[in-house]
C-alpha positions as CSV (number, residue, x, y, z in Angstrom):
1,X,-27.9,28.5,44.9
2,X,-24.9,28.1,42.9
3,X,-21.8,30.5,43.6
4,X,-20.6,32.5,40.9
5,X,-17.3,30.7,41.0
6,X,-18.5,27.1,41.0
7,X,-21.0,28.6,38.0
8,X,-17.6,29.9,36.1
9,X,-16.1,26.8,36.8
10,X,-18.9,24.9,35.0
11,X,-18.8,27.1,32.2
12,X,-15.4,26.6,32.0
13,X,-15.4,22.8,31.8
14,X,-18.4,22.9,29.3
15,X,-16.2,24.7,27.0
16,X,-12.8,22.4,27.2
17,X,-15.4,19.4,26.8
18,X,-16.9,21.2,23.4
19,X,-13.9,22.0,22.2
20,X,-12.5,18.7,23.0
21,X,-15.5,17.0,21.5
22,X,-15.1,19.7,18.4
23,X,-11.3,17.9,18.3
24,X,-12.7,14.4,18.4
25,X,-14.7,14.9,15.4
26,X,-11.5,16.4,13.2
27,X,-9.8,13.9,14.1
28,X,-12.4,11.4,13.0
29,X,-12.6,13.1,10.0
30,X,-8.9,13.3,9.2
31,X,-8.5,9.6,9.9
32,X,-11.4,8.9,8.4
33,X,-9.4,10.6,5.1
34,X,-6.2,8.9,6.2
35,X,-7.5,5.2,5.8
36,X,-9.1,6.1,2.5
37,X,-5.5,7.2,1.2
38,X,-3.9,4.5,2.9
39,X,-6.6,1.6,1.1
40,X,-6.1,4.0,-2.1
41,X,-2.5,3.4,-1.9
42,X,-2.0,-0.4,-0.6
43,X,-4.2,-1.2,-3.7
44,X,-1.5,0.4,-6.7
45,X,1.4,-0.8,-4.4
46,X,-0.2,-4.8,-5.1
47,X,-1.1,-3.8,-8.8
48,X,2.7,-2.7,-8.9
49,X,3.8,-5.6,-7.7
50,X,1.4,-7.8,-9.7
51,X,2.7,-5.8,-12.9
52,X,6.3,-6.8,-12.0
53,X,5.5,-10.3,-10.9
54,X,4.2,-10.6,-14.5
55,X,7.3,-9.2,-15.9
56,X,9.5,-11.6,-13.6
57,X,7.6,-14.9,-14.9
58,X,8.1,-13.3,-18.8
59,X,11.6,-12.7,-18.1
60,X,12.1,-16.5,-16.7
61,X,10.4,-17.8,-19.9
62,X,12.0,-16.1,-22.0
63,X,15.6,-16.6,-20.8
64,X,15.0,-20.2,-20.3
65,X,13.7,-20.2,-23.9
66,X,17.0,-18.7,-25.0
67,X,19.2,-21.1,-23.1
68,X,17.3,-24.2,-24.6
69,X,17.6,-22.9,-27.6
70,X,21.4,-22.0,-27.6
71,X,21.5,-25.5,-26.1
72,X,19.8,-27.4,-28.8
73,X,21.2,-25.5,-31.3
74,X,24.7,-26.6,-30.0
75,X,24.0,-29.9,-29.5
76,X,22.5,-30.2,-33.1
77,X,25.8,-28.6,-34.4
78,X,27.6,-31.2,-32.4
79,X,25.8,-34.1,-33.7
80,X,26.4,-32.8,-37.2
81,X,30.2,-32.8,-36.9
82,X,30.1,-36.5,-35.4
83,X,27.6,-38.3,-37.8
């Protein structure tokens, strides 16, 4: 037969391991919610920087645009004045 102690004992480790295991699965649970927020939030942080890639390339363009511009424009002012 069992001693009373060794029987409190027991008792005592079944309820660490079920509050342990009761720990384990809100833990799951909150990094289960964690990696959902964390995917939720790497996706708009690439559409961010798609949307600003965009706006670098259209910036590029239309600055080089500008300078070829000013540049012919010159350069046909120039020719004028000589022929």
């Amino acid at each position: 037969m069992i001693s009373d102690e060794l029987q409190r004992t027991i008792g005592s480790l079944e309820a660490q391991v079920g509050a342990l295991v009761h720990e384990v699965a809100a833990l799951r649970t909150e990094l289960s919610e964690l990696r959902t927020v964390l995917l939720r939030e790497t996706l708009t942080h690439h559409e961010r920087i798609s949307a600003l890639e965009s706006f670098r390339r259209w910036s590029i363009g239309l600055f080089t645009g500008l300078v070829v511009s000013g540049i012919a424009a010159l350069l046909g002012a120039i020719f004028r004045l000589i022929v």
